[in-house]
LOLOVEX-343113 format. One record per residue (C-alpha): residue in one letter; chain; z negated, y, x. Coordinates in nm, 4 decimals. Layout:
// LOLOVEX-343113
<'a'; 'A'; <Z; Y; X>>
...
//
This chain:
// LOLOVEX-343113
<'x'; 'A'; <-1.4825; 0.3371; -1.1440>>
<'x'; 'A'; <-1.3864; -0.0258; -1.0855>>
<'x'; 'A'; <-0.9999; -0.0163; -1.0914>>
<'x'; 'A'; <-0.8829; -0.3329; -0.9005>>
<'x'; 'A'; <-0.9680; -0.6757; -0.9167>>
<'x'; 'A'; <-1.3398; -0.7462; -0.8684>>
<'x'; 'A'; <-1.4871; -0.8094; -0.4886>>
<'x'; 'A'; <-1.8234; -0.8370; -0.5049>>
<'x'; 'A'; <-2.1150; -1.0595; -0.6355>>
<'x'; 'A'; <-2.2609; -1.3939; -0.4907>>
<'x'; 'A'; <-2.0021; -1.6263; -0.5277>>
<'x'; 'A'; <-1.9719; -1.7816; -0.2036>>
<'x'; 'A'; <-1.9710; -2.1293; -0.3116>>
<'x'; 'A'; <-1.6782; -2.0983; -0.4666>>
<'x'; 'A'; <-1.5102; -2.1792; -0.1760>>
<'x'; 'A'; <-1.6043; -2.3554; 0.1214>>
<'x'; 'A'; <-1.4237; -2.3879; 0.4880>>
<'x'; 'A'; <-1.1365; -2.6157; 0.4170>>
<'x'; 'A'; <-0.8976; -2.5317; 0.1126>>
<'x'; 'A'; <-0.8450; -2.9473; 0.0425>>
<'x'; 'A'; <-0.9803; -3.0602; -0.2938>>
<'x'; 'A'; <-1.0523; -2.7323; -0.4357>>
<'x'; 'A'; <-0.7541; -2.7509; -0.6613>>
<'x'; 'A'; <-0.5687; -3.0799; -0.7495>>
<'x'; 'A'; <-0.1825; -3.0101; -0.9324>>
<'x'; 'A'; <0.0062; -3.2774; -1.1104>>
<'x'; 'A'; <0.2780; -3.2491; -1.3790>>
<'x'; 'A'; <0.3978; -3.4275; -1.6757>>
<'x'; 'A'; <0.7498; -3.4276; -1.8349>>
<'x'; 'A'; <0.6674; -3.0934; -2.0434>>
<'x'; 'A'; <0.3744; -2.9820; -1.8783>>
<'x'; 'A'; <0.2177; -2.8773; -1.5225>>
<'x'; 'A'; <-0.1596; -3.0317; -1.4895>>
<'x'; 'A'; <-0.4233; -2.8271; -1.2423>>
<'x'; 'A'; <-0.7391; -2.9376; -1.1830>>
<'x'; 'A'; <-0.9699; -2.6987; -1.0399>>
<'x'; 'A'; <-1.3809; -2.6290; -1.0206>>
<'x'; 'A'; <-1.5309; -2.4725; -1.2982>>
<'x'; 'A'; <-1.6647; -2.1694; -1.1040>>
<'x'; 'A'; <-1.3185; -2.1052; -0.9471>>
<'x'; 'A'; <-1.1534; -2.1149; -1.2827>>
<'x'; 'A'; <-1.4358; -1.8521; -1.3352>>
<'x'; 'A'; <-1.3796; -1.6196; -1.0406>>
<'x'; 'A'; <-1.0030; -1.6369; -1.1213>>
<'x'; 'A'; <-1.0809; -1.4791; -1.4680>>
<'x'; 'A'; <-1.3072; -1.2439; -1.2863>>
<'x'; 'A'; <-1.0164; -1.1703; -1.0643>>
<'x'; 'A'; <-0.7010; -1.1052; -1.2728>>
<'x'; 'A'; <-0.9591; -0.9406; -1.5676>>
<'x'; 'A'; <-0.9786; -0.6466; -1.2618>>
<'x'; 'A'; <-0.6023; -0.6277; -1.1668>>
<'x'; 'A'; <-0.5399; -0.5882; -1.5411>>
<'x'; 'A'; <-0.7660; -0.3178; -1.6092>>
<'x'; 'A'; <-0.5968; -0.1849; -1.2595>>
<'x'; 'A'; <-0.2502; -0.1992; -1.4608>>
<'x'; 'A'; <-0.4001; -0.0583; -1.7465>>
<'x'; 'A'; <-0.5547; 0.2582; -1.5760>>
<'x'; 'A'; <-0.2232; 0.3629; -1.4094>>
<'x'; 'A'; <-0.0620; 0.3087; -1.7178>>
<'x'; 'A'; <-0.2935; 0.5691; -1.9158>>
<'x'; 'A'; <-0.2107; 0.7793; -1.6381>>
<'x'; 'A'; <0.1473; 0.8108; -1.7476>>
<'x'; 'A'; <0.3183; 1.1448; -1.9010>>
<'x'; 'A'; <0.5986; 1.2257; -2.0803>>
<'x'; 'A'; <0.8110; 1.5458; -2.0099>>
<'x'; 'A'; <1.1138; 1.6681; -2.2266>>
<'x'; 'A'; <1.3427; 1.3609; -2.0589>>
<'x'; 'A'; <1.1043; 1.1141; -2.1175>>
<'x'; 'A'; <1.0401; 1.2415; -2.4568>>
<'x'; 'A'; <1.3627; 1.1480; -2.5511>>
<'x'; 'A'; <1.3863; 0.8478; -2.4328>>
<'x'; 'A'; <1.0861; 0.7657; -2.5592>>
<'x'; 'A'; <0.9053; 0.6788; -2.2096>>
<'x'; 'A'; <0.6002; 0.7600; -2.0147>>
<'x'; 'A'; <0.6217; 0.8059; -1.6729>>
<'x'; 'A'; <0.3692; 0.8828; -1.3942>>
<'x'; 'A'; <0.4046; 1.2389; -1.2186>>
<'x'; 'A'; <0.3774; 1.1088; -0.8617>>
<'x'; 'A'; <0.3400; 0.7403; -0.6487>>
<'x'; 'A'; <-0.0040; 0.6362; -0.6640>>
<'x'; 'A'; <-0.2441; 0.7100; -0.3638>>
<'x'; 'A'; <-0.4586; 0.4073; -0.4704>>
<'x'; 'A'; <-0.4365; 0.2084; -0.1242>>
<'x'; 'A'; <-0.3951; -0.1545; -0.2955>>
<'x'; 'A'; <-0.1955; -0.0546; -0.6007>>
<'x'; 'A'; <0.0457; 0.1507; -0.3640>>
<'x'; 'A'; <0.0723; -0.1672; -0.1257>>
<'x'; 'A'; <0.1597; -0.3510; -0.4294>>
<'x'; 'A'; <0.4074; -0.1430; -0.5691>>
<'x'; 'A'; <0.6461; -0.1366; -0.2411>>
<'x'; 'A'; <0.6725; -0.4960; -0.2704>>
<'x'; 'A'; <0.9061; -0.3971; -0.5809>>
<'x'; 'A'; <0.9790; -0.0050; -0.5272>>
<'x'; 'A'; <1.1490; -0.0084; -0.1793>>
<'x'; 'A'; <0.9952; 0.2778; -0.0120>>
<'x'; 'A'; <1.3656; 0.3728; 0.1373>>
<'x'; 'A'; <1.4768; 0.4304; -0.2676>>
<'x'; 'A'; <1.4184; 0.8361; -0.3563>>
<'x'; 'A'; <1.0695; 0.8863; -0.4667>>
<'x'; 'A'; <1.2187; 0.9860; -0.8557>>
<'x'; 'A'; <1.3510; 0.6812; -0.8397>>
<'x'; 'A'; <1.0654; 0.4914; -0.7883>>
<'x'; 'A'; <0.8879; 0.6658; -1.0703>>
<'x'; 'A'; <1.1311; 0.6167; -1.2584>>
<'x'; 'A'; <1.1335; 0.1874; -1.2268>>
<'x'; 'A'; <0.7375; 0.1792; -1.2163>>
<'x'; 'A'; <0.6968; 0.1258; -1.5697>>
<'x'; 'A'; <0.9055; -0.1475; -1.5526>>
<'x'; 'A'; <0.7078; -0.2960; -1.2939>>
<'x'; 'A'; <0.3720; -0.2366; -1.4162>>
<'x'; 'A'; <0.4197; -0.3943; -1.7989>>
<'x'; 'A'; <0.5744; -0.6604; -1.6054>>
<'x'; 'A'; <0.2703; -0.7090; -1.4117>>
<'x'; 'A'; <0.0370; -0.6596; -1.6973>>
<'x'; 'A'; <0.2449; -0.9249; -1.9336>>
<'x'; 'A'; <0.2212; -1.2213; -1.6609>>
<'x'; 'A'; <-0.1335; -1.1058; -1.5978>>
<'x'; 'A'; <-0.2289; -1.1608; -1.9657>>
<'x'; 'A'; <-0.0308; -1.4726; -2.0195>>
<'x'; 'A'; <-0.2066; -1.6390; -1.7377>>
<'x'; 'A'; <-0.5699; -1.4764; -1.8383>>
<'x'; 'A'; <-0.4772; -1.6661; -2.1657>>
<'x'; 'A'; <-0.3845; -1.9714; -2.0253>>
<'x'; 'A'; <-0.7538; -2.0324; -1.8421>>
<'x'; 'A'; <-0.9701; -2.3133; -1.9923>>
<'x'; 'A'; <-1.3019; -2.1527; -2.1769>>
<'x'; 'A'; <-1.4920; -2.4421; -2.0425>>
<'x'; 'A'; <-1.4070; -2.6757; -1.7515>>
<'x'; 'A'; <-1.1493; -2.6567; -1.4676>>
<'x'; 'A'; <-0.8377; -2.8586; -1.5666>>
<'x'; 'A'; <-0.5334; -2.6120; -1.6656>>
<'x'; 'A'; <-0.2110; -2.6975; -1.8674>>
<'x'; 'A'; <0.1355; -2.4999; -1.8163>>
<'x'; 'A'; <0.4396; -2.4728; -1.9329>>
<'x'; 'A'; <0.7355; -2.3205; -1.7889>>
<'x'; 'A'; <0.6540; -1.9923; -1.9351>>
<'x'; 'A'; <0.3169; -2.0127; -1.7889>>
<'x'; 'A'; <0.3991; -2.1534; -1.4299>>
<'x'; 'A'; <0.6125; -1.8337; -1.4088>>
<'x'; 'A'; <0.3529; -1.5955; -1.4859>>
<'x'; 'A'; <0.0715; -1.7684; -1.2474>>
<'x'; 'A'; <0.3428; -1.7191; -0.9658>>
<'x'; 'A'; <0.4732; -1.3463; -1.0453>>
<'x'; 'A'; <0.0397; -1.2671; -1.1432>>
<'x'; 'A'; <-0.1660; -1.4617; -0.8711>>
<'x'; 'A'; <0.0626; -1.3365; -0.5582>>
<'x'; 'A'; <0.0502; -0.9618; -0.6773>>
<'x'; 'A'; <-0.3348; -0.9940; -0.7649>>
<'x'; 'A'; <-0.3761; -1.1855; -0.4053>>
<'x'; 'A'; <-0.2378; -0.8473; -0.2915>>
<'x'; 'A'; <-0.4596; -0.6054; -0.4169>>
<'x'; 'A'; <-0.7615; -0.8185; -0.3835>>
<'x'; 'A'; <-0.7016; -0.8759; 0.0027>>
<'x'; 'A'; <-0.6887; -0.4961; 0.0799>>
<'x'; 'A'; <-0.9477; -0.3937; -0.1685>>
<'x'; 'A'; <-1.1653; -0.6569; -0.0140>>
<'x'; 'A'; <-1.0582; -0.4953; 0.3522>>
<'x'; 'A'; <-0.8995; -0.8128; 0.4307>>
<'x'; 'A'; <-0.5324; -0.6554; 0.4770>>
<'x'; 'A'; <-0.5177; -0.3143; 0.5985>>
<'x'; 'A'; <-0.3905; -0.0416; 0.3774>>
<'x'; 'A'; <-0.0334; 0.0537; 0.3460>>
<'x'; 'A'; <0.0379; 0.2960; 0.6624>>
<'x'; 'A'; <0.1116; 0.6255; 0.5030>>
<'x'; 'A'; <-0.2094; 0.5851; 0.3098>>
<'x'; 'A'; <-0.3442; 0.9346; 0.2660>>
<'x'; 'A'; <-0.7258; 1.1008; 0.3183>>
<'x'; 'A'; <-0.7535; 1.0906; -0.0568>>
<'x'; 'A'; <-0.6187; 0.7012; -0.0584>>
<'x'; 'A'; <-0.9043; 0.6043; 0.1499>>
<'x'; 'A'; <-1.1619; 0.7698; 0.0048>>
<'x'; 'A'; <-1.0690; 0.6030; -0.3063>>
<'x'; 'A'; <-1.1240; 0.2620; -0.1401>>
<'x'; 'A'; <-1.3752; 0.0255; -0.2558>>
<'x'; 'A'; <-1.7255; -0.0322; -0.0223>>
<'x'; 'A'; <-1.6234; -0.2876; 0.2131>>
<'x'; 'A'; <-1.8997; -0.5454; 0.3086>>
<'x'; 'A'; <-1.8557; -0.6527; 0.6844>>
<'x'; 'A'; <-2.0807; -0.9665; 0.5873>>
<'x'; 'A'; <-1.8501; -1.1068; 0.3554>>
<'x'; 'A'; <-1.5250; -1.0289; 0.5264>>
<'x'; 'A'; <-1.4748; -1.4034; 0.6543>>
<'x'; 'A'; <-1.5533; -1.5264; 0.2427>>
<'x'; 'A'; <-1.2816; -1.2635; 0.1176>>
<'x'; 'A'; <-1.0395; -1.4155; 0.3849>>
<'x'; 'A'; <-1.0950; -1.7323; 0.2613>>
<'x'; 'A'; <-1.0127; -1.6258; -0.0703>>
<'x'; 'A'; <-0.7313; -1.4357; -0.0547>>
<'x'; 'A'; <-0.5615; -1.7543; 0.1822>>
<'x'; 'A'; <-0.7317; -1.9657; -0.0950>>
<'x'; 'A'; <-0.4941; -1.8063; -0.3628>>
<'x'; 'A'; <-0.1803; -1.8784; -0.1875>>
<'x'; 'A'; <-0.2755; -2.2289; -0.1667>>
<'x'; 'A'; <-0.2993; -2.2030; -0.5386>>
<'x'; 'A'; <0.0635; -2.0738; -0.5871>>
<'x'; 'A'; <0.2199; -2.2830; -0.3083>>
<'x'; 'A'; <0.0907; -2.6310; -0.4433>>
<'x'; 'A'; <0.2050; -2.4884; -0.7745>>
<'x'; 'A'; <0.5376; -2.3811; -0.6543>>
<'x'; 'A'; <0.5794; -2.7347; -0.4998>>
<'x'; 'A'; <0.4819; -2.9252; -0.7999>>
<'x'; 'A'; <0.6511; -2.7041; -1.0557>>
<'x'; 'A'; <0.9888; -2.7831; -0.9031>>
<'x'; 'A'; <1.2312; -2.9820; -1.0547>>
<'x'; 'A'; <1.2394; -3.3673; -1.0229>>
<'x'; 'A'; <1.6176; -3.4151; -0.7815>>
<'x'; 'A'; <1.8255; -3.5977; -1.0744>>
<'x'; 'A'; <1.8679; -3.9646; -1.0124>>
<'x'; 'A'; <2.1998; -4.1245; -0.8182>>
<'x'; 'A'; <2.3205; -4.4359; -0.9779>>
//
């Protein structure tokens, strides 16, 4: 069962050794302007289509006891053993907070994920490589493409799984390819060049001294 964003394929020429050129940002007064390669638009698609179907299969994991009834919630019965999901989720679930606690928040955390997800899924061109934002946008590219960058780099082997990851957490890893481990590397620093040029150009204009 694929649950994470996908890693395999021949798409090596998506990216070559240097990260310069590959994406080009700009902004107007209302809008910010990206211009990447068609076939990186494409394996960005192919990308964040995976970590939503990831969000979506530990959300139809969820219960609902006589508490959560009530309150009209689902919630899931333990922390995910997943290694890249569970990686992901301490970056908002401190591990030091009470494990019912955690559970508790998770929800939260994953519609979150899934909403920004979808909103930047939407926002890809059908055809070409140049990319328009607004603000809402921007915000979901920088909340989606850092948490997908995440699961992609230790489902791809490139980061090691969390510590505590259990027997059952590994053997739910993907098949890592040794071949391709300098290409995934390459990708997942690829994606933070994405968010950082974004970041930079997304900032506000310093108002003018007179």
């Amino acid at each position: 069962m694929q649950t994470g964003p996908a890693t395999g394929g021949d798409e090596t020429g998506v990216m070559q050794d240097s990260h310069a050129g590959t994406v080009c940002w700009d902004r107007t007064p209302d809008q910010v302007v990206g211009v990447f390669r068609p076939r990186s638009v494409h394996w960005l698609r192919r990308q964040l289509d995976g970590f939503r179907r990831l969000l979506e299969w530990r959300h139809e994991g969820y219960t609902a006891d006589e508490t959560s009834v009530a309150l009209g919630l689902s919630l899931p019965e333990k922390l995910t053993d997943y290694p890249p999901l569970a990686a992901l989720l301490e970056k908002f679930l401190p591990l030091e907070d009470p494990e019912p606690l955690r559970l508790w928040w998770e929800p939260d955390v994953v519609s979150f994920l899934y909403l920004v997800t979808e909103v930047t899924l939407e926002s890809l061109p059908d055809n070409g490589g140049v990319v328009t934002l607004d603000e809402r946008e921007v915000d979901a590219w920088t909340a989606a493409l850092p948490s997908m960058r995440i699961v992609y780099a230790i489902a791809s082997g490139v980061w090691q799984p969390p510590e505590d990851t259990s027997e059952r957490g590994y053997a739910q890893m993907p098949p890592v390819d040794p071949e391709k481990h300098e290409w995934h590397a390459q990708m997942v620093e690829w994606l933070a060049h994405v968010v950082d040029g974004l970041t930079d150009i997304a900032q506000p204009e310093p108002a003018e001294h007179h």
